[in-house]
C-alpha positions as CSV (number, residue, x, y, z in Angstrom):
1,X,0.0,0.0,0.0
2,X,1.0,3.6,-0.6
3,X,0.5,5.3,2.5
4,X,2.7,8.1,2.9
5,X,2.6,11.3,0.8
6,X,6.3,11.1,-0.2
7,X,5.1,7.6,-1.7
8,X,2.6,9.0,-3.7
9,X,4.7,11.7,-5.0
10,X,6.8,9.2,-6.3
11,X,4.6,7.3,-8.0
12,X,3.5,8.5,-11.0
13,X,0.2,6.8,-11.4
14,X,-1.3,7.8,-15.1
15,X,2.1,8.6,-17.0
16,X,2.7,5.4,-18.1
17,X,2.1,4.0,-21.4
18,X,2.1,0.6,-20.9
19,X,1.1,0.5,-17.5
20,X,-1.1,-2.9,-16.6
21,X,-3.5,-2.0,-13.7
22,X,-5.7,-4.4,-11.6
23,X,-9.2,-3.5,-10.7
24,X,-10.9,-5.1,-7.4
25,X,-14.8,-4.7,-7.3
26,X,-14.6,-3.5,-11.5
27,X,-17.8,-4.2,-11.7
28,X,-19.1,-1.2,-9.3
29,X,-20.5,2.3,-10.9
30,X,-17.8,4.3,-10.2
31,X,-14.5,1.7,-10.6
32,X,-15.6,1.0,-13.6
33,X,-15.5,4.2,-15.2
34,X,-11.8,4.4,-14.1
35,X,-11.3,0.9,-15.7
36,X,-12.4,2.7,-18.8
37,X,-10.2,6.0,-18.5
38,X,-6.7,3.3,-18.6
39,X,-8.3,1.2,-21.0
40,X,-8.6,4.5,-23.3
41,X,-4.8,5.3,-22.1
42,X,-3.7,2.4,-23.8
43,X,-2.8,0.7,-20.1
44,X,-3.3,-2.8,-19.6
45,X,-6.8,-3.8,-17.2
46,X,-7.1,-6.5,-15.5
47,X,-10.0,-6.8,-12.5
48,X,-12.5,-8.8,-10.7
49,X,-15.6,-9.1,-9.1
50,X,-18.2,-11.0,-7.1
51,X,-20.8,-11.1,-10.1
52,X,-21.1,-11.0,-13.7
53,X,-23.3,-7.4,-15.2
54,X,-23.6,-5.3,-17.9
55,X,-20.9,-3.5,-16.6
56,X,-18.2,-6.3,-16.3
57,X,-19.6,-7.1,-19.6
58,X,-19.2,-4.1,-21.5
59,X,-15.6,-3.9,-19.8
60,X,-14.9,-7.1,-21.0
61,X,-15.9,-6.2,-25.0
62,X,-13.5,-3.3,-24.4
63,X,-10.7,-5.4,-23.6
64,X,-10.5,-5.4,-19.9
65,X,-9.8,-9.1,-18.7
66,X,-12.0,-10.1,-15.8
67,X,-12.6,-13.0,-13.7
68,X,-15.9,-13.3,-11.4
69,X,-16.3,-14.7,-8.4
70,X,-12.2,-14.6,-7.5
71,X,-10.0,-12.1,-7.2
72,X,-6.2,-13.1,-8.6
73,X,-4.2,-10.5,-8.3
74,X,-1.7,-10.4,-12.0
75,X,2.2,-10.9,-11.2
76,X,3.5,-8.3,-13.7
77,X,0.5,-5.7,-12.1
78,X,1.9,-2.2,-12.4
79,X,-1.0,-0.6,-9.5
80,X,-4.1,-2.5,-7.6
81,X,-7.0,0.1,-7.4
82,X,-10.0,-1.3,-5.4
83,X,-13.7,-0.3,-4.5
84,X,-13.4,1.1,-1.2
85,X,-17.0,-1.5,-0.2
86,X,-14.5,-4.1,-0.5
87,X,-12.6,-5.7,2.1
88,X,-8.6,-6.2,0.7
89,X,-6.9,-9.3,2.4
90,X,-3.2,-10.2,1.6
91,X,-2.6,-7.7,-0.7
92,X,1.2,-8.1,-1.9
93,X,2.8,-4.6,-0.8
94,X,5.5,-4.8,-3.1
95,X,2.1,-3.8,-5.6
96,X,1.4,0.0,-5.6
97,X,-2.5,-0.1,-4.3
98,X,-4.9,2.7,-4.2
99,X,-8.7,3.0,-2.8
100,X,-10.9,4.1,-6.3
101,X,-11.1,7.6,-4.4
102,X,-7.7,8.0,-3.6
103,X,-6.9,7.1,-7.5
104,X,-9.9,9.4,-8.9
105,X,-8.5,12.0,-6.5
106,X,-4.5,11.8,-8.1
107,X,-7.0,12.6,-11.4
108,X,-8.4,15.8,-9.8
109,X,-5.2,17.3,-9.4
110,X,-4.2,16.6,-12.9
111,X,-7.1,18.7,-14.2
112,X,-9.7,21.4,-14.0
113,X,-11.8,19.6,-11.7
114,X,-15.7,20.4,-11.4
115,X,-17.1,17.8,-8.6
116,X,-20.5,17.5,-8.2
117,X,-21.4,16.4,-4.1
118,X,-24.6,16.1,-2.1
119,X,-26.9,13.4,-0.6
120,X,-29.6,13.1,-3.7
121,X,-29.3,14.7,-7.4
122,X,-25.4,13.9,-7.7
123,X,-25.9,11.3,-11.4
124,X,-28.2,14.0,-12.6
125,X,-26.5,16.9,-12.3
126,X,-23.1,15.6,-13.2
127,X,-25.0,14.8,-16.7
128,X,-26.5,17.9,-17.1
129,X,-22.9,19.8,-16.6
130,X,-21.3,17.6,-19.0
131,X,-23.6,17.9,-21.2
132,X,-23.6,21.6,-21.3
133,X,-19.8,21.2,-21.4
134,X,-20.0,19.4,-24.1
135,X,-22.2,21.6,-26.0
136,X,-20.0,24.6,-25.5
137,X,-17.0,23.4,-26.6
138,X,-15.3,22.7,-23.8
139,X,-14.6,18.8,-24.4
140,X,-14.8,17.5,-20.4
141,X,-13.5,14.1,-19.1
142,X,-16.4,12.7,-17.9
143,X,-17.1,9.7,-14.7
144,X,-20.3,10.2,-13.4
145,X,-21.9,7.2,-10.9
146,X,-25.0,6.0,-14.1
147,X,-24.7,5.2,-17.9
148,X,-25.7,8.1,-20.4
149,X,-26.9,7.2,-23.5
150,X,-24.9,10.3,-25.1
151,X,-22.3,8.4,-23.8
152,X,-23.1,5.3,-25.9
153,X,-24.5,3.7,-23.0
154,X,-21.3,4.5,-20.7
155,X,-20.6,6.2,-17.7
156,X,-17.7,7.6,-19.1
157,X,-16.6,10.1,-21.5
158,X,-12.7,11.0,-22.2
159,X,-12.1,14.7,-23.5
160,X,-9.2,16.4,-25.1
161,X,-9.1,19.2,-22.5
162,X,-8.5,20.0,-19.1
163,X,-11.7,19.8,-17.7
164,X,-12.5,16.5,-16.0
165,X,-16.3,16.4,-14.5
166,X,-17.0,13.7,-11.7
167,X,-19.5,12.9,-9.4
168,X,-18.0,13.0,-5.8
169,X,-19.4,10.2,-3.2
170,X,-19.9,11.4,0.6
171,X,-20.1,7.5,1.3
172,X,-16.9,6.6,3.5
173,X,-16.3,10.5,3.3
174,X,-14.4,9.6,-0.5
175,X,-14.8,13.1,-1.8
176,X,-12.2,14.2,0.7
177,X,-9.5,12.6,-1.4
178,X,-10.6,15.2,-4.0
179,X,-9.5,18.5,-4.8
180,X,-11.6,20.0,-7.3
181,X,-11.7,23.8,-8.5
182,X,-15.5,23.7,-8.4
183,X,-17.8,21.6,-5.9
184,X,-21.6,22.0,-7.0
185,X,-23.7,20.8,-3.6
186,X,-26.9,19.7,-3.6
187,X,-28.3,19.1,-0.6
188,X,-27.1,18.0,2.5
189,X,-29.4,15.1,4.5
190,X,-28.6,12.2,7.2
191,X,-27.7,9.3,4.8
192,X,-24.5,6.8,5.1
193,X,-25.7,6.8,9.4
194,X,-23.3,3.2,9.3
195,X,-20.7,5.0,8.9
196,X,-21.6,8.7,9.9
197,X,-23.6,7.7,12.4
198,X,-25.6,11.0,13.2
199,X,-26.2,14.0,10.6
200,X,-24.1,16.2,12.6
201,X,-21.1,14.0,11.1
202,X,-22.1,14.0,8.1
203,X,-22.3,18.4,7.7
204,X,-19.0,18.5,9.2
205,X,-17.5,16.2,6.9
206,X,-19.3,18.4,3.9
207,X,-17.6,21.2,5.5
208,X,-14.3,19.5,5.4
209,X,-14.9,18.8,1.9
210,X,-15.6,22.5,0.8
211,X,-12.5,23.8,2.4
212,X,-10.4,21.4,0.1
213,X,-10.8,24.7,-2.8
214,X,-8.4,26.7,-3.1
215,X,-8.9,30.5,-3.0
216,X,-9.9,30.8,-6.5
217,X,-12.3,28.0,-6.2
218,X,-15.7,28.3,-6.2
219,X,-18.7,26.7,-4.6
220,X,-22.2,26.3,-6.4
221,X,-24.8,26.0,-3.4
222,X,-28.3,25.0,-2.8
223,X,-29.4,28.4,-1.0
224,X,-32.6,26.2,-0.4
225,X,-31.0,23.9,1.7
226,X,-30.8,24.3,5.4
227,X,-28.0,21.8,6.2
228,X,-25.7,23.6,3.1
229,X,-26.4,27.1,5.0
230,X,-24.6,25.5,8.0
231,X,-21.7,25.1,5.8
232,X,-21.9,27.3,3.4
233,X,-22.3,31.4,5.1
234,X,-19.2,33.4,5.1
235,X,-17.9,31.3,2.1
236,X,-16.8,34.8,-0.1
237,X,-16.4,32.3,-3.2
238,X,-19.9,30.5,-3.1
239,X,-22.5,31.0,-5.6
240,X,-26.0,30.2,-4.9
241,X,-29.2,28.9,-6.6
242,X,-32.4,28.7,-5.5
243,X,-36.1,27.7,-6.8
244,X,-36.7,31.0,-6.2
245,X,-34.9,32.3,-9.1
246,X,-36.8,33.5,-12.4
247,X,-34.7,30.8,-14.2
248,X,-36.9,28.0,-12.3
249,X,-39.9,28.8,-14.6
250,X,-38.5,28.3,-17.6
251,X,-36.6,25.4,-16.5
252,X,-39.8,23.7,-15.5
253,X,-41.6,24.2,-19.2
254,X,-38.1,22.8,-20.9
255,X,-37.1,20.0,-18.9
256,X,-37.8,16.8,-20.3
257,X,-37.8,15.2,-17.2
258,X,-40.2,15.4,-14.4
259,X,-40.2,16.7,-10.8
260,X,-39.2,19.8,-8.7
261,X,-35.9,18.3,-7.6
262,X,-34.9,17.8,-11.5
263,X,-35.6,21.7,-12.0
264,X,-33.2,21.9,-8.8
265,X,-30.4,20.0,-10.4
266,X,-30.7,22.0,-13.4
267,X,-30.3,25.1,-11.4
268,X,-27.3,23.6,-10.0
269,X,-26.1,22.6,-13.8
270,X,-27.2,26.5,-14.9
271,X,-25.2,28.1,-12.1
272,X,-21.9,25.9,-12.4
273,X,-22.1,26.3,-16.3
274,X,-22.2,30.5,-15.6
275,X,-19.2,30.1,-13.2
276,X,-17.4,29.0,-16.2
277,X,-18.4,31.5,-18.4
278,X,-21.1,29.6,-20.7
279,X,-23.7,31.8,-22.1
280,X,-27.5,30.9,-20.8
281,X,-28.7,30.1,-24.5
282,X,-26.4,27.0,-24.7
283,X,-27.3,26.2,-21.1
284,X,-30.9,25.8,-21.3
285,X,-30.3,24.5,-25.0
286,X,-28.6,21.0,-23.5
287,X,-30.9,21.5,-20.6
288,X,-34.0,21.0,-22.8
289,X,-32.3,18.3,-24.9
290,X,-31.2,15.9,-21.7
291,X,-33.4,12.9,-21.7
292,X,-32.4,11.6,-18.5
293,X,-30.0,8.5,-17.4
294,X,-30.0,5.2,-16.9
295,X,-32.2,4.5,-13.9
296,X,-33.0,7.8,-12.8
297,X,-36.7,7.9,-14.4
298,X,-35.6,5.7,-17.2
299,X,-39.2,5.6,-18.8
300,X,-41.0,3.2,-21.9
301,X,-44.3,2.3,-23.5
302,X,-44.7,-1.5,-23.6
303,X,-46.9,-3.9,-24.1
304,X,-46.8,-7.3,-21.6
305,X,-49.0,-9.8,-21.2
306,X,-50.9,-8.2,-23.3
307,X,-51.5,-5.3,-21.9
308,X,-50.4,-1.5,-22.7
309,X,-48.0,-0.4,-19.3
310,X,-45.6,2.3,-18.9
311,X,-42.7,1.2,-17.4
312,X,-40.1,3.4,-15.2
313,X,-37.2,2.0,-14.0
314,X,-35.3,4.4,-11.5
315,X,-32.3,4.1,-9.0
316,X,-34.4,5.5,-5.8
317,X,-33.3,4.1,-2.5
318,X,-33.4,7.1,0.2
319,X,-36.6,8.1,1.9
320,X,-36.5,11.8,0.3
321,X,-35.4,10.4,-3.1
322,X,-38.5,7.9,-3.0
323,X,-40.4,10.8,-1.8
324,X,-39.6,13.2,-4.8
325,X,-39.4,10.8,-7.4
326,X,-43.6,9.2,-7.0
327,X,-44.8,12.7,-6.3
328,X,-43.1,12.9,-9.7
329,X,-44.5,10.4,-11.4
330,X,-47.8,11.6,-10.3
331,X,-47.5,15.1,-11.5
332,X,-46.6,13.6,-14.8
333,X,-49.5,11.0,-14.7
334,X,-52.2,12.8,-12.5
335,X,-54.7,10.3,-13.2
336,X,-53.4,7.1,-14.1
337,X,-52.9,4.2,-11.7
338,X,-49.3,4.0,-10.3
339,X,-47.6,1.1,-8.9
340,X,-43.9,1.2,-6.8
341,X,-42.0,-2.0,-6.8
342,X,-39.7,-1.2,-4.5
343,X,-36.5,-3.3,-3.0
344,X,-34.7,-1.1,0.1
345,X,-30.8,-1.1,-0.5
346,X,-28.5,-2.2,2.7
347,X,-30.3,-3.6,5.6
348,X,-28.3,-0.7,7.4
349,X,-29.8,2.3,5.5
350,X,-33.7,0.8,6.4
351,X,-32.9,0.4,10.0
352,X,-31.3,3.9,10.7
353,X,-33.5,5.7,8.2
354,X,-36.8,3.2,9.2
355,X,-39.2,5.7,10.6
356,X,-38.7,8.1,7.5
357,X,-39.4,5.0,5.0
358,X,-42.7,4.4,6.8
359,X,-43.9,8.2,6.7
360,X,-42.9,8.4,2.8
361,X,-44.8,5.4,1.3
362,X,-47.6,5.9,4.1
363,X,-48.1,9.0,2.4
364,X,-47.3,7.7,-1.0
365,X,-49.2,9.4,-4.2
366,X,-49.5,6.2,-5.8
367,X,-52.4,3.5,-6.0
368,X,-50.2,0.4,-4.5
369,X,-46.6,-0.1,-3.5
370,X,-44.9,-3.8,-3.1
371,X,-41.8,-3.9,-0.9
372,X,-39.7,-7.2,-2.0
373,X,-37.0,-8.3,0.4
374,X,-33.6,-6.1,1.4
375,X,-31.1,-5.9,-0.9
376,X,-28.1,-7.1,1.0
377,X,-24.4,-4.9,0.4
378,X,-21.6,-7.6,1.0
379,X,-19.1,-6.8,3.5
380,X,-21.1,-3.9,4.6
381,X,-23.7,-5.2,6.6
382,X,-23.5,-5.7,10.7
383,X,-25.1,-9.1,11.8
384,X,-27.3,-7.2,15.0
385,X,-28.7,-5.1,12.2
386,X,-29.6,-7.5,10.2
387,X,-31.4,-9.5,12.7
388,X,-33.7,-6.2,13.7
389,X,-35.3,-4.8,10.5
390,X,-36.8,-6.7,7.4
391,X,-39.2,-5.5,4.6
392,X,-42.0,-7.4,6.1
393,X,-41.6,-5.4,9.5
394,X,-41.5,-2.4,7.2
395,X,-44.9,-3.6,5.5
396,X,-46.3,-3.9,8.7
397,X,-45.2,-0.3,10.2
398,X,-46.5,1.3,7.1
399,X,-50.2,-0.2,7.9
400,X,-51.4,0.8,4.7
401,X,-53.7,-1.8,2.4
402,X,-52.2,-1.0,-0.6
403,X,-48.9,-1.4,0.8
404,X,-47.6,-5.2,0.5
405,X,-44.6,-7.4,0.8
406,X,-43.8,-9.7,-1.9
407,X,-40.4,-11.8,-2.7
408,X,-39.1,-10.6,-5.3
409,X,-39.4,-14.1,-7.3
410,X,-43.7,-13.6,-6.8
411,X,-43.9,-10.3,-8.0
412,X,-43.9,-11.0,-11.4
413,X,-46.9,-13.5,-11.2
414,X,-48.7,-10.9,-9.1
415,X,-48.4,-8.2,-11.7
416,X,-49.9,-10.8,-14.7
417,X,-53.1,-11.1,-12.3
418,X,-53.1,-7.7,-11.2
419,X,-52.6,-4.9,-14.1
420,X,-55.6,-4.3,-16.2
421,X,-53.6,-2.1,-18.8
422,X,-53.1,1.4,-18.9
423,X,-50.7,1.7,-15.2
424,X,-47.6,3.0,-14.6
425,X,-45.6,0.6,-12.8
426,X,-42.0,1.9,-11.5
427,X,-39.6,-0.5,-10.5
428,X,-37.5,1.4,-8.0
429,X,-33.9,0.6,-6.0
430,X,-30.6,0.8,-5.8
431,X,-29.5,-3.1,-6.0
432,X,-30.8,-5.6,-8.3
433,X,-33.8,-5.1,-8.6
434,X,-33.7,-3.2,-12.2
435,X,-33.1,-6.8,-13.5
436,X,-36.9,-7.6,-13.0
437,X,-37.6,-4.8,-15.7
438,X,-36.1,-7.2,-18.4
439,X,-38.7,-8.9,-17.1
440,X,-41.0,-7.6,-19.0
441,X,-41.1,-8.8,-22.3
């Protein structure tokens, strides 16, 4: 392991052409977009994971070699870079190794970083900068935590400039290793509480994180956001935005996608893109072009079982998130019927944020919800936790009729009896549950 900085100064970890670099946990969001940067560098990837995906998949067709279920680590390996929700065991130290967020952050100080941080609206608004980016010329390195389809599908993009756009993870307090010129918050709300453990932790830590710009930075804030304000008052180089603004109204009647929280992001995306010195026109030109990502709203017309549906698949899995997303999907569709399949992500995250889950689909705009079982995070799950909270205990807190549990293998049997033709049924999480909308055929 590289542990001092006199180490990592010595180390050069992206200058070498013929570097071969070994990825543990390739298949996650965010390691795999690295994978992608060396792979377009010319370096040599090599990586693992617990499962086969799309992602591995797509990796593989790109000329990554991977092996699932094993992690072996290549002799001749050059630097180990692993997902930091993966436990590393025996690792040879005579191997240069590096967290994914210590390696993304030796890429921040290589360029003109623009990092986009906050507890919901991160994917989004990371696309909606690039894409403006993009649009104006300025040719941005892209990783961002989904798959765009202006991205061929990828989550992503290399440039030929100095301007490299990520989307910065509070989880395990990773964006500290970064060091951007530009940090675009969100919003600020208790999520992670397994590691932060109260919300308190979690605004000081987002405080930390804003003081890593320098005094030219600049900091794009949610002026709506109580938490940010905490953080955020005195700070001479911060620029807010706010619904308030003049620019919400048109943003609503041009965005393609639905909800208050989008026309939030794309505030966010408005105000970084001035910082830079982008004119509005070719702002809210890309703004009304962007069709969304992969999972966040991901919407289609199909017909199953004989029946006409429309289908959302989205990546939803905090109470607020949830929240925003149905009373979306109901503003869009005010009078269809709406059914939530939803699966909770990490055991942990229903337990600490239990009480909020029951108030949101209690109060749910939709016609029925189905909870299928936890999604369980290996290696980042505590067995006493596990033990206290399930999604039938969740049902049961909710006390609401249209509010069920189903396993996950039932639901698809339910649905054939169920739908008469004409609902919207969003399948909604952050684990695997967006495999069941391939159910649908």
């Amino acid at each position: 392991m590289l542990k001092s900085k006199d180490e990592r100064r010595n180390f050069n970890f992206f200058a070498h052409t013929e570097m071969k670099v070994h990825f543990i946990g390739i298949g996650g969001i965010g390691v795999s977009a690295l994978a992608q940067y060396h792979l377009v560098k010319g370096h040599k990837v090599s990586g693992s994971d617990l499962s086969s995906s799309e992602i591995t998949q797509a990796l593989k067709k790109k000329g990554a070699k991977i092996t699932i279920g094993k992690n072996t680590i290549p002799k001749n390996a050059d630097l180990v870079i692993y997902s930091p929700a993966v436990k590393i065991k025996n690792l040879k130290s005579r191997i240069p190794a590096l967290s994914y967020p210590e390696a993304l952050g030796e890429l921040t100080k290589e360029h003109f970083t623009i990092a986009v941080s906050g507890t919901h609206g991160k994917s989004t608004t990371t696309a909606m900068i690039a894409l403006i980016l993009i649009k104006a010329g300025f040719d941005p390195n892209v990783i961002i935590g989904t798959k765009l389809k202006e991205f061929k599908d990828s989550n992503f993009r290399i440039g030929k400039s100095k301007y490299l756009v990520i989307e910065a993870d509070e989880h395990f307090a990773s964006f500290l290793n970064y060091w951007p010129k530009i940090i675009v918050l969100t919003n600020i709300e208790a999520d992670h509480l397994d590691y932060y453990k109260k919300l308190e932790n979690v605004i000081k830590t987002f405080g930390k994180y804003v003081g890593h710009l320098a005094k030219d930075g600049i900091l794009v804030a949610n002026k709506d956001d109580k938490n940010i304000k905490k953080i955020c008052l005195g700070q001479a180089s911060t620029i807010f935005y706010s619904l308030k603004q003049k620019e919400a109204k048109k943003l609503r009647k041009i965005l393609k996608i639905p909800g208050e929280h989008n026309v939030y992001n794309a505030l966010a995306a408005l105000t970084a893109a001035r910082a830079l010195g982008i004119s509005d026109r070719v702002s809210f030109k890309a703004l009304s072009e962007y069709k969304g990502a992969w999972r966040r709203f991901e919407t289609k017309r199909i017909t199953w079982n004989g029946k006409r549906i429309t289908l959302v698949s989205d990546y939803g899995h905090h109470p607020t998130k949830v929240r925003v997303t149905l009373s979306a999907a109901r503003e869009k569709w005010p009078k269809k019927k709406i059914c939530c399949i939803y699966q909770p992500h990490q055991y942990q995250r229903t337990y600490y944020l239990f009480k909020d889950f029951v108030k949101v689909f209690k109060t749910a705009p939709v016609n029925k919800t189905i909870i299928t079982d936890i999604f369980d995070v290996p290696g980042r799950e505590e067995k006493s936790i596990k033990q206290k909270v399930n999604s039938e205990k969740l049902v049961k807190a909710i006390k609401k009729d249209s509010v069920i549990y189903l396993p996950k293998a039932g639901i698809m049997d339910y649905l054939k009896k169920d739908l008469r033709g004409g609902e919207v049924v969003i399948v909604m999480g952050a684990g695997d549950i967006y495999k069941l909308v391939d159910s649908f055929r």
